[in-house]
DRENTI-882032 format. One record per residue (C-alpha): residue in three letters; x, y, z. Coordinates in Angstrom, 3 decimals, decimal comma, padded with zeros to 6 digits, always signed. Each point is the difference from the previous one (the first is absolute). Example, Ala and Ser with C-alpha at 12.3 -4.5 7.8 and 13.67 -1.06 7.14 Angstrom:
BEGIN
   resn         px         py         pz
    ALA   +012,300   -004,500   +007,800
    SER   +001,370   +003,440   -000,660
END
This chain:
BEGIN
   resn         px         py         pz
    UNK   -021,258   +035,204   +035,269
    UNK   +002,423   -002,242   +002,284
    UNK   -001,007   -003,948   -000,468
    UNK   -000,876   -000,119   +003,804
    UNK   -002,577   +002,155   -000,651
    UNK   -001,241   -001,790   -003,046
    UNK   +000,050   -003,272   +002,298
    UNK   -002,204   +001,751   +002,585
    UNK   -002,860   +001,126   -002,402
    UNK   -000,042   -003,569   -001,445
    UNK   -000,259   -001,463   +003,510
    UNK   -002,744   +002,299   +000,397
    UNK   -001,883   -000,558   -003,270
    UNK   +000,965   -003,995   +000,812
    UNK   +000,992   -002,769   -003,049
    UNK   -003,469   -000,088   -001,230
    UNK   -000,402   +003,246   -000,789
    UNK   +003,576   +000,534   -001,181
    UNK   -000,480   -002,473   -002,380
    UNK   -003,240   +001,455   -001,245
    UNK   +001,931   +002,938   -000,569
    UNK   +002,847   -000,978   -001,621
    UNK   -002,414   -002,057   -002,338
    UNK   -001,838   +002,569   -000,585
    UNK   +003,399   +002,083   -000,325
    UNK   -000,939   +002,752   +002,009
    UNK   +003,320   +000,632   +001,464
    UNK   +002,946   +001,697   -001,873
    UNK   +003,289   -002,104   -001,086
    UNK   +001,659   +000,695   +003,611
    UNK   -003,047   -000,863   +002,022
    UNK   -000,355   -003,440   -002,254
    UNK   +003,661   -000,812   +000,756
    UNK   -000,467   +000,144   +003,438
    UNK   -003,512   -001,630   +000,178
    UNK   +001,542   -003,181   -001,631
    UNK   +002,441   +000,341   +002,387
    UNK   -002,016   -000,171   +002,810
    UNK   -002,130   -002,508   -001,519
    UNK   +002,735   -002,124   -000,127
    UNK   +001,355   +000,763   +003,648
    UNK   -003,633   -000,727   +001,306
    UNK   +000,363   -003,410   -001,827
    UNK   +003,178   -000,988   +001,223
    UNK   -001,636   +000,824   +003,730
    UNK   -003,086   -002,199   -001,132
    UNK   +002,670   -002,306   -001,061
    UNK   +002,108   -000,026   +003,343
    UNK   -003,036   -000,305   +002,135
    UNK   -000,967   -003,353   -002,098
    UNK   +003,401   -001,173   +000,354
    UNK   +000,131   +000,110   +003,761
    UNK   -003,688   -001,557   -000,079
    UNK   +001,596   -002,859   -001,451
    UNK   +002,905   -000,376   +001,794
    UNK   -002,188   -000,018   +002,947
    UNK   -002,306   -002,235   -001,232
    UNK   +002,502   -002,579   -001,244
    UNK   +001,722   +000,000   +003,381
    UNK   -003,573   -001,130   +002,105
    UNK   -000,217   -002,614   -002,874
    UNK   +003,827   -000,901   +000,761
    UNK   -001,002   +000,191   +003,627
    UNK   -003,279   -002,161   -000,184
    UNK   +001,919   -002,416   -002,511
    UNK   +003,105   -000,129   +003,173
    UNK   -003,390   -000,602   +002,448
    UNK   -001,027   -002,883   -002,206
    UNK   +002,384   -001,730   -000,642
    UNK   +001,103   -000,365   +003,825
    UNK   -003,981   -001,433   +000,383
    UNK   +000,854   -002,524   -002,359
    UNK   +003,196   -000,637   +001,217
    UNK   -001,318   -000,874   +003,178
    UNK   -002,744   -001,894   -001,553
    UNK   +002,152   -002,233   -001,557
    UNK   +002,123   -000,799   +003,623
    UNK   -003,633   -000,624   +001,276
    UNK   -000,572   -002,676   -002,778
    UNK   +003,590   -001,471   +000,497
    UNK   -000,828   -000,525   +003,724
    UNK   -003,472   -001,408   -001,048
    UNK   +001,812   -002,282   -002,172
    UNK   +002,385   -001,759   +002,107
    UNK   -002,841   +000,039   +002,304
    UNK   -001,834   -002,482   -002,160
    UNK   +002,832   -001,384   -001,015
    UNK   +000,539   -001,169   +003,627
    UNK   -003,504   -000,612   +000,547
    UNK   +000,342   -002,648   -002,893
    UNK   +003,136   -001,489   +001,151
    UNK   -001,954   -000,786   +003,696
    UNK   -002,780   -001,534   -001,893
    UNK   +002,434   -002,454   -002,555
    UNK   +001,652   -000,656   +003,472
    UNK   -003,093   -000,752   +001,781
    UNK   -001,513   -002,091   -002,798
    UNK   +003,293   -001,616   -000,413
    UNK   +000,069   -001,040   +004,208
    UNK   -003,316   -000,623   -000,388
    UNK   +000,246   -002,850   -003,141
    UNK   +003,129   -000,910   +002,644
    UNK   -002,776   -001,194   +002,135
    UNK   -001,961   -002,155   -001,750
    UNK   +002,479   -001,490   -001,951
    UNK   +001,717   -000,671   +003,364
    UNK   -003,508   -000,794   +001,827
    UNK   +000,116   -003,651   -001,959
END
């Protein structure tokens, strides 16, 4: 029998019955070539398919981690400004305590 043909009656029968069989060696020494075979194949697919699930799912991560770390960037200009803010705000204050000891010491 040609392998394709082999390969059809396995996807037909499907991996959990193929191994069933082969455990239970039901098929001759050609058809158990050819079921490991395609066991093997349907693995690698399995295999492929988790592969690109991955990829895919470490590229959102890369993605949200791109996201986040532009949040924080701009939360850390936001506390820079709010920093020299205060800084300035307690510069006015010395200043005006300063002008305003001025004054009394002056006022005598």
């Amino acid at each position: 029998m040609d392998p394709q043909n082999y390969w059809n009656l396995f996807g037909k029968l499907g991996e959990v019955e193929v191994r069933k069989r082969l455990a239970a060696q039901n098929f001759n020494p050609d058809e158990q070539h050819y079921a490991r075979q395609w066991l093997e194949y349907q693995a690698a697919l399995v295999s492929a398919d988790e592969r690109k699930r991955t990829i895919a799912a470490a590229a959102q991560a890369t993605e949200a981690a791109e996201r986040a770390s532009a949040v924080a960037d701009s939360a850390a200009k936001a506390v820079a400004r709010a920093n020299l803010v205060a800084t300035l705000a307690l510069v006015c204050a010395t200043l005006a305590i300063l002008i305003a000891v001025a004054s009394v010491v002056l006022a005598r």
